[in-house]
HTML snippet that shows the backbone in 3Dmol.js (N, CA, C, O; Angstrom):
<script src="https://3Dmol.org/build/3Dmol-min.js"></script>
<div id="view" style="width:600px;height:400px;position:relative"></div>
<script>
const pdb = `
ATOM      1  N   UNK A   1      -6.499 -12.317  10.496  1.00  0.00           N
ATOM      2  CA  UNK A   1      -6.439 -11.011   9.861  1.00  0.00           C
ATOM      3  C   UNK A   1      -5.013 -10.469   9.763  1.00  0.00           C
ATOM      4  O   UNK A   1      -4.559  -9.501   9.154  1.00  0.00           O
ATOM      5  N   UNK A   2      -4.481 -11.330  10.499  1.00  0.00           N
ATOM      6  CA  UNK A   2      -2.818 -10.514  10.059  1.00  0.00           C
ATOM      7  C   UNK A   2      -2.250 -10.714   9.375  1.00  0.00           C
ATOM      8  O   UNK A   2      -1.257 -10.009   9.195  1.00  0.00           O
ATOM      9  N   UNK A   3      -2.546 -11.885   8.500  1.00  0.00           N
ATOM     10  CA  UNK A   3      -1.997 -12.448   7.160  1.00  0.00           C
ATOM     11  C   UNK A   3      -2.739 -11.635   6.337  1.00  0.00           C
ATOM     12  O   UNK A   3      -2.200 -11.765   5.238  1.00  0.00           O
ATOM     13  N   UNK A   4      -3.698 -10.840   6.220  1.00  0.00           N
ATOM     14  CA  UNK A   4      -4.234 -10.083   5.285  1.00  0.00           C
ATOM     15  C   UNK A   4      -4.071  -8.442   5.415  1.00  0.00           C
ATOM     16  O   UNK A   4      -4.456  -7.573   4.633  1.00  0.00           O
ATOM     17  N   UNK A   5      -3.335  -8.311   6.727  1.00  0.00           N
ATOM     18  CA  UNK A   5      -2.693  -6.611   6.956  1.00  0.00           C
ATOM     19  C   UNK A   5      -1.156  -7.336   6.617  1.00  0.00           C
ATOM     20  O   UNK A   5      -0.488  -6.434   7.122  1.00  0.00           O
ATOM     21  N   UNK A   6      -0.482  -7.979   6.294  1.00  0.00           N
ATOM     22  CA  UNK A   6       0.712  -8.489   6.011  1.00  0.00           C
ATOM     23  C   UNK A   6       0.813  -8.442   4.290  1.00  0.00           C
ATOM     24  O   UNK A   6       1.741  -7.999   3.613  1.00  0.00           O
ATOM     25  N   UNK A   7      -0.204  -8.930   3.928  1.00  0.00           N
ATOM     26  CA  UNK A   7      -0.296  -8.909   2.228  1.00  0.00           C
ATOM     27  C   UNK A   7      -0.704  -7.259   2.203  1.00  0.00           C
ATOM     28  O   UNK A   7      -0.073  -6.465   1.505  1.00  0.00           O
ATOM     29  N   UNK A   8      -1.619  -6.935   2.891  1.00  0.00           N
ATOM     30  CA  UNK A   8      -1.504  -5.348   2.076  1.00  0.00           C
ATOM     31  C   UNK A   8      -0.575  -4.165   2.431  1.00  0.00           C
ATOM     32  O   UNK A   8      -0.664  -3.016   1.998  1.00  0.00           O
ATOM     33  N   UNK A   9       0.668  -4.844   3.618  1.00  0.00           N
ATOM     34  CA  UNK A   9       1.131  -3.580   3.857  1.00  0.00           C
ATOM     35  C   UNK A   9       2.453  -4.359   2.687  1.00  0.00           C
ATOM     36  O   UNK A   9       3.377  -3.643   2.301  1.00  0.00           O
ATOM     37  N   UNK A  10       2.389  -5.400   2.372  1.00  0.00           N
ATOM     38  CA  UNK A  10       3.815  -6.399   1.072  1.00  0.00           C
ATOM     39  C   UNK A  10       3.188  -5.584  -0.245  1.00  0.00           C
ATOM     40  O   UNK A  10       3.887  -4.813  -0.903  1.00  0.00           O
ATOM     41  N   UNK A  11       1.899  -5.829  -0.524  1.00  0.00           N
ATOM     42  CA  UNK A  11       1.280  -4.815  -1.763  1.00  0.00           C
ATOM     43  C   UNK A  11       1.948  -3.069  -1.627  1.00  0.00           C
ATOM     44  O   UNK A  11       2.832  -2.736  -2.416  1.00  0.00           O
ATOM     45  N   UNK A  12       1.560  -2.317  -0.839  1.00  0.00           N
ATOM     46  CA  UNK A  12       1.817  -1.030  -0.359  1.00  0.00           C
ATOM     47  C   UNK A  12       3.439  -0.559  -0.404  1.00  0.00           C
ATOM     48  O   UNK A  12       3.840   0.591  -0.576  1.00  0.00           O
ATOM     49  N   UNK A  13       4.025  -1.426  -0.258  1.00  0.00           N
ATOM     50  CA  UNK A  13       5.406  -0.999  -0.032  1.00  0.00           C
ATOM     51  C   UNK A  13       6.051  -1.391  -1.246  1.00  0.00           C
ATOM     52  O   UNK A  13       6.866  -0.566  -1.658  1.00  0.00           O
ATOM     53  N   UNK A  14       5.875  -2.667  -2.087  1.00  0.00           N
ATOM     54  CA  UNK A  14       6.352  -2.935  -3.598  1.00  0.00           C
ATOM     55  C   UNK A  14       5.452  -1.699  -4.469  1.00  0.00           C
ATOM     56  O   UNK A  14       6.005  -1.297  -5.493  1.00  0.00           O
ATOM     57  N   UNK A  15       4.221  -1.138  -4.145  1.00  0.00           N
ATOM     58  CA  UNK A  15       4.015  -0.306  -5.249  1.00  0.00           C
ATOM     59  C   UNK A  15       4.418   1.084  -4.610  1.00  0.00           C
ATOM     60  O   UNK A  15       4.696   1.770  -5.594  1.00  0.00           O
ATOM     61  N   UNK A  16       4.496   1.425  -4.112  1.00  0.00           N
ATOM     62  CA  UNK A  16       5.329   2.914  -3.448  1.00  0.00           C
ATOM     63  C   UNK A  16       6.629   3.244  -3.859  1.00  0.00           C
ATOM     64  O   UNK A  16       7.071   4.373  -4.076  1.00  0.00           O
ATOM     65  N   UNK A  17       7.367   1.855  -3.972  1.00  0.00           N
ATOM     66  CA  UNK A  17       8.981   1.494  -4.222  1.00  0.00           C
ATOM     67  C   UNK A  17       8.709   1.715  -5.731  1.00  0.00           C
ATOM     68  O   UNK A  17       9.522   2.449  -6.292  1.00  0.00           O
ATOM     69  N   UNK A  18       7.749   1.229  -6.452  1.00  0.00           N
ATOM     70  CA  UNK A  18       7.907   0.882  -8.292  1.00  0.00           C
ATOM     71  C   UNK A  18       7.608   1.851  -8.429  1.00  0.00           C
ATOM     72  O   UNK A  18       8.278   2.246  -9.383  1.00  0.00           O
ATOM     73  N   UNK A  19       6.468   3.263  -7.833  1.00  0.00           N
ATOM     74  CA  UNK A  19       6.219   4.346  -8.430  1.00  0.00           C
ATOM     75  C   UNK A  19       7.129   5.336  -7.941  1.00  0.00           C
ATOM     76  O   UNK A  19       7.282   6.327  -8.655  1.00  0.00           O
ATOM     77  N   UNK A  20       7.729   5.269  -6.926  1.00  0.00           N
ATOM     78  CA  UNK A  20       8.959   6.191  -6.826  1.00  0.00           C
ATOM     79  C   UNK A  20       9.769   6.194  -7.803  1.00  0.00           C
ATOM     80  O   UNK A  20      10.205   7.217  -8.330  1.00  0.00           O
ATOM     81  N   UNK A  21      10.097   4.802  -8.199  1.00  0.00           N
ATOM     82  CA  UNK A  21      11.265   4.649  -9.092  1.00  0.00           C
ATOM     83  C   UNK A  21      10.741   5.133 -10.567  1.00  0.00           C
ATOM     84  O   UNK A  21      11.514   5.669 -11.361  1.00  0.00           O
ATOM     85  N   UNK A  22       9.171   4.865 -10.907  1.00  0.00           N
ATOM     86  CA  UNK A  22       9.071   5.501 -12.277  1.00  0.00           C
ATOM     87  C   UNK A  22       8.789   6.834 -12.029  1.00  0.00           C
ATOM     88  O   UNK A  22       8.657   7.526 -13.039  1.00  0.00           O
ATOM     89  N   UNK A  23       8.628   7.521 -10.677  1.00  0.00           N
ATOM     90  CA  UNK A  23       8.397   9.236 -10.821  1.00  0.00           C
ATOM     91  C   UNK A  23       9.436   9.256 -11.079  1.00  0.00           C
ATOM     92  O   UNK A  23       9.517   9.381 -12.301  1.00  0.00           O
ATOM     93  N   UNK A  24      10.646   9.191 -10.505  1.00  0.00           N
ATOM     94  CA  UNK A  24      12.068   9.484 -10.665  1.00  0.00           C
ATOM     95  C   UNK A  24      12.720   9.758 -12.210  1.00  0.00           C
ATOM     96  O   UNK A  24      13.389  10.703 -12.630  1.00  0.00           O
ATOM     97  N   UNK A  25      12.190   8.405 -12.933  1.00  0.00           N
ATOM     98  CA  UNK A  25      12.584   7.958 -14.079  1.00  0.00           C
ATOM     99  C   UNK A  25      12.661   9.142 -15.083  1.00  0.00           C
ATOM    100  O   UNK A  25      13.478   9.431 -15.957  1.00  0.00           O
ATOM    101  N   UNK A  26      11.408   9.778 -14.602  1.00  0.00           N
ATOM    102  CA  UNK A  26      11.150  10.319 -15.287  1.00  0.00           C
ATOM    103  C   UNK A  26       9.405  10.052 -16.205  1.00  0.00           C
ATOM    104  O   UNK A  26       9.297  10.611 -17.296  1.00  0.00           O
ATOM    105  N   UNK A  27       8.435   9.385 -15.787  1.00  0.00           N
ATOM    106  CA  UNK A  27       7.492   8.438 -15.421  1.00  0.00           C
ATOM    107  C   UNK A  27       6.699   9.424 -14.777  1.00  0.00           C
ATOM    108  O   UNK A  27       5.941   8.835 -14.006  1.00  0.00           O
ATOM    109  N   UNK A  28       6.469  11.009 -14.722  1.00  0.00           N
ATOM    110  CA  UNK A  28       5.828  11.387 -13.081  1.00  0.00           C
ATOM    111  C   UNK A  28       4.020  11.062 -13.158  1.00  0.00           C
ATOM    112  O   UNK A  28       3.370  11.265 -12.132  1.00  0.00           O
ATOM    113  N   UNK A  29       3.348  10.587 -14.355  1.00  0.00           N
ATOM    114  CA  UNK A  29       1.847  10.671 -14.260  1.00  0.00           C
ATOM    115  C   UNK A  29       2.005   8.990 -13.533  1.00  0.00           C
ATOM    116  O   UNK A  29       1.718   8.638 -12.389  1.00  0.00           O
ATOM    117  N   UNK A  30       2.468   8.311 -14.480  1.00  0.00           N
ATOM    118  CA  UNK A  30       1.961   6.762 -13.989  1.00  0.00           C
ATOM    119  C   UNK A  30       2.492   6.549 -12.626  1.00  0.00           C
ATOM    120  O   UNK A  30       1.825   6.155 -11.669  1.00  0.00           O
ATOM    121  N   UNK A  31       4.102   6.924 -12.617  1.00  0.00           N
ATOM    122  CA  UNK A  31       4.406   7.025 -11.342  1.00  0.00           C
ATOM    123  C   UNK A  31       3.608   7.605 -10.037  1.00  0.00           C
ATOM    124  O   UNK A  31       3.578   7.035  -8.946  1.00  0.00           O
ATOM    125  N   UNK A  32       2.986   8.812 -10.341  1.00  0.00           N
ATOM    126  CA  UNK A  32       1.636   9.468  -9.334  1.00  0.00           C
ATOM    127  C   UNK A  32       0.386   8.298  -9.184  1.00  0.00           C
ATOM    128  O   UNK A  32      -0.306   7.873  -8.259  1.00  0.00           O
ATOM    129  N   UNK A  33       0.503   8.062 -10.514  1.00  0.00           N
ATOM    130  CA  UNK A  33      -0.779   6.886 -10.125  1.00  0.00           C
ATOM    131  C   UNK A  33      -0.753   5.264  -9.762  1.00  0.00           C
ATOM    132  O   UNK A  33      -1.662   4.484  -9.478  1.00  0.00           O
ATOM    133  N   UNK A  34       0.380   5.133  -9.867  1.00  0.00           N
ATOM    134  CA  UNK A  34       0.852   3.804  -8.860  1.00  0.00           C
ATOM    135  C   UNK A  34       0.926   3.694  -7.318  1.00  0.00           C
ATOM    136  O   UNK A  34       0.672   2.708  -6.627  1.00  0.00           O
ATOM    137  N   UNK A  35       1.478   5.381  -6.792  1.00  0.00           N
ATOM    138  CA  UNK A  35       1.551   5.876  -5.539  1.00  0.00           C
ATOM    139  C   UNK A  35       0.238   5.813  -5.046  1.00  0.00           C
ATOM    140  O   UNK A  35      -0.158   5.179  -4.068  1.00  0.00           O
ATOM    141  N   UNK A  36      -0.396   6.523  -5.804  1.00  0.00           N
ATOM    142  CA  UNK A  36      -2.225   6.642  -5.211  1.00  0.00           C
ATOM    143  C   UNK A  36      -2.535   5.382  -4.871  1.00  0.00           C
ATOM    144  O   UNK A  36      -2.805   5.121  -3.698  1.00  0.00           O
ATOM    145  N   UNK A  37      -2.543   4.347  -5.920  1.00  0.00           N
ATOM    146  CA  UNK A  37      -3.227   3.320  -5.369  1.00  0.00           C
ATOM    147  C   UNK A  37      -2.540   2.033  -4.535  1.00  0.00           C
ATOM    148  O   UNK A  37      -3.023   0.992  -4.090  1.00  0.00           O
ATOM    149  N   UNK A  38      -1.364   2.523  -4.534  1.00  0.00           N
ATOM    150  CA  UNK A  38      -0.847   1.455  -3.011  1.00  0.00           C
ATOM    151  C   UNK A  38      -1.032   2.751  -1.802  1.00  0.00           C
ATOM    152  O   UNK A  38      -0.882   2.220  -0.702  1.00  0.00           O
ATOM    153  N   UNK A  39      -1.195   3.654  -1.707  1.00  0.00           N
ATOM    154  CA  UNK A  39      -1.609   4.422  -1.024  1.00  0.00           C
ATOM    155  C   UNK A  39      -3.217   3.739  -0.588  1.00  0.00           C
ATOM    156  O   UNK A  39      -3.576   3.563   0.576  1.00  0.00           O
ATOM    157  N   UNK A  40      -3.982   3.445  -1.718  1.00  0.00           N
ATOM    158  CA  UNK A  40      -5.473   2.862  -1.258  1.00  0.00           C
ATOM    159  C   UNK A  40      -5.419   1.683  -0.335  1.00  0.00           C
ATOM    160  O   UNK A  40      -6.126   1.457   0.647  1.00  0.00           O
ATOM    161  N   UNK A  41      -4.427   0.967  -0.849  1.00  0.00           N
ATOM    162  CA  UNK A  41      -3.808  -0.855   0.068  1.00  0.00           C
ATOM    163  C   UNK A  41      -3.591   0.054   1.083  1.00  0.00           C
ATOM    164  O   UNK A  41      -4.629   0.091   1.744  1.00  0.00           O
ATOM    165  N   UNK A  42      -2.811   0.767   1.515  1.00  0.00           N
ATOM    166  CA  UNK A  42      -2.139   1.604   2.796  1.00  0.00           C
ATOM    167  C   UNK A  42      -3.324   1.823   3.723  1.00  0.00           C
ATOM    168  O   UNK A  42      -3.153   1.440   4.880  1.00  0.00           O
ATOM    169  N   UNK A  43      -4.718   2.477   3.361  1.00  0.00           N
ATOM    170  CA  UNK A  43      -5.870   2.711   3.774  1.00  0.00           C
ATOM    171  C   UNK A  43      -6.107   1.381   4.151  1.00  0.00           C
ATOM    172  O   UNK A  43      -5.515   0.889   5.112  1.00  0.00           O
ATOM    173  N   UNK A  44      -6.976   0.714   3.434  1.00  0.00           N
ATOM    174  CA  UNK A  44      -7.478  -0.422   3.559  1.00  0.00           C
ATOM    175  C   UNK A  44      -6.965  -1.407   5.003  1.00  0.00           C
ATOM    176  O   UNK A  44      -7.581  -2.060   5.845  1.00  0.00           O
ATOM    177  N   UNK A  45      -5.578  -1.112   4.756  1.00  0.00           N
ATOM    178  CA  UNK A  45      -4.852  -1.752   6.060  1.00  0.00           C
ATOM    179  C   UNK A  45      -4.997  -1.169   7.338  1.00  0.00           C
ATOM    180  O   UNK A  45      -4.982  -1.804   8.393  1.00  0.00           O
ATOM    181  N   UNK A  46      -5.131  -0.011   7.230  1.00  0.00           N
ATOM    182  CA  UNK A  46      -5.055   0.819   8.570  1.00  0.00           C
ATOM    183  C   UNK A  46      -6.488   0.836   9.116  1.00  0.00           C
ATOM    184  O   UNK A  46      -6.846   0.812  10.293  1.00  0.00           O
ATOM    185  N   UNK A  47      -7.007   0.868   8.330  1.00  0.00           N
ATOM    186  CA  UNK A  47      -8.676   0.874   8.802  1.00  0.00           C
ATOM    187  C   UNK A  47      -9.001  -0.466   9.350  1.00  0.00           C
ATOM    188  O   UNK A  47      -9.871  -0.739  10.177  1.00  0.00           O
ATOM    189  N   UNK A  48      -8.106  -1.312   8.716  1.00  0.00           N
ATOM    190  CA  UNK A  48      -8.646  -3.086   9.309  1.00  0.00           C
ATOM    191  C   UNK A  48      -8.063  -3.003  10.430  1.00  0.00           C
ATOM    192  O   UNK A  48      -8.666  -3.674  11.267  1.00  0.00           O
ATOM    193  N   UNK A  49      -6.832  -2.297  10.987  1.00  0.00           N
ATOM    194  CA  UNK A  49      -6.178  -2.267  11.999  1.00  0.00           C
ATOM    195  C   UNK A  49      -6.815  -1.223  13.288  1.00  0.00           C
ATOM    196  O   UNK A  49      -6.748  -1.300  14.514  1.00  0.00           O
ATOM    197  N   UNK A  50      -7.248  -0.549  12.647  1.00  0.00           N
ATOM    198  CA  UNK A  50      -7.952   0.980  13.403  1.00  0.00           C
ATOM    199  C   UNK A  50      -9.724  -0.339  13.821  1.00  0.00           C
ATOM    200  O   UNK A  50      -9.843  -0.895  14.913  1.00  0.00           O
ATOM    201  N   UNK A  51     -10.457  -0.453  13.013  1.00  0.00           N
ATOM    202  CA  UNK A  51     -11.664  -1.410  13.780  1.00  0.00           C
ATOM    203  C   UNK A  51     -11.486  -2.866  14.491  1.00  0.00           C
ATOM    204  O   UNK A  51     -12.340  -3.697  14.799  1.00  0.00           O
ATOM    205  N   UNK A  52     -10.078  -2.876  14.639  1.00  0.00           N
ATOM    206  CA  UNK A  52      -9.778  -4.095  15.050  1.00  0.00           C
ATOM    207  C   UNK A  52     -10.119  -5.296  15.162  1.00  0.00           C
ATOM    208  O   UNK A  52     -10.512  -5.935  16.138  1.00  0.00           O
ATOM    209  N   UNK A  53      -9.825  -5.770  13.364  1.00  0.00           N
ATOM    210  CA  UNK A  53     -10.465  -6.642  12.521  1.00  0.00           C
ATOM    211  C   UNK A  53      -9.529  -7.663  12.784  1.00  0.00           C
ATOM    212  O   UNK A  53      -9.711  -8.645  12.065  1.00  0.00           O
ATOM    213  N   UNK A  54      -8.684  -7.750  13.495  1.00  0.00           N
ATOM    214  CA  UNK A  54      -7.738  -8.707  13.359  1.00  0.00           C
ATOM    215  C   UNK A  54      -8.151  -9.730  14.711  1.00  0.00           C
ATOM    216  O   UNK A  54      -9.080  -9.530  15.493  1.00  0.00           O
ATOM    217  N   UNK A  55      -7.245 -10.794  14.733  1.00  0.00           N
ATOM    218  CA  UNK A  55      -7.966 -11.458  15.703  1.00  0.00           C
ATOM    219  C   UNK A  55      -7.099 -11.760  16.570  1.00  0.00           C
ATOM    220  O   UNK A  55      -6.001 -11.986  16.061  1.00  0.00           O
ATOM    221  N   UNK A  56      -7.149 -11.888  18.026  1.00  0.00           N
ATOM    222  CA  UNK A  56      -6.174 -11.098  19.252  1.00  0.00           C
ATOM    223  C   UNK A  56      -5.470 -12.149  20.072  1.00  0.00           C
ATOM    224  O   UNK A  56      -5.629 -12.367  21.273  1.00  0.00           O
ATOM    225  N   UNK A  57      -4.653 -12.775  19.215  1.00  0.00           N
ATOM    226  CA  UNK A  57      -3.450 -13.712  19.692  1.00  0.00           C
ATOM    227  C   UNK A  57      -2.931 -13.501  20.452  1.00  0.00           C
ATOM    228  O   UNK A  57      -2.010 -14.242  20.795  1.00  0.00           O
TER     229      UNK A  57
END
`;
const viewer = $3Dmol.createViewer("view");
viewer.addModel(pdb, "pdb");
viewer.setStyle({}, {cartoon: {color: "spectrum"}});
viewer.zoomTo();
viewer.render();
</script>
C-alpha cells in the first residue's frame, strides 16, 4: 500500500503545482478545478493512511 499512497500523494502534488500555476495565469475556474480534484487524490490518501491500509514493514 505504500506504492499506492506514493502514486497518490506524486498525483496530488503535480496537480496542485499545475492548478496553482493556471490560477495564477490567470486560469482561476480550471485552475479551482484542478485544485479540487488533486485535493480528492489528497483524501483518498489520507484515509488509506488514517484505516491503516498499508501494510506494516
Amino acid at each position: 500500500m505504500r506504492l499506492l499512497r506514493n502514486i497518490l500523494n506524486t498525483i496530488f502534488i503535480i496537480g496542485a503545482a499545475t492548478g496553482m500555476v493556471l490560477f495564477y495565469m490567470g486560469h482561476k475556474d480550471t485552475g479551482t478545478y484542478i485544485i479540487i480534484a488533486a485535493m480528492a487524490f489528497k483524501f483518498i490518501e489520507v484515509v488509506v493512511r488514517l484505516l491503516k491500509l498499508e501494510d506494516r514493514n
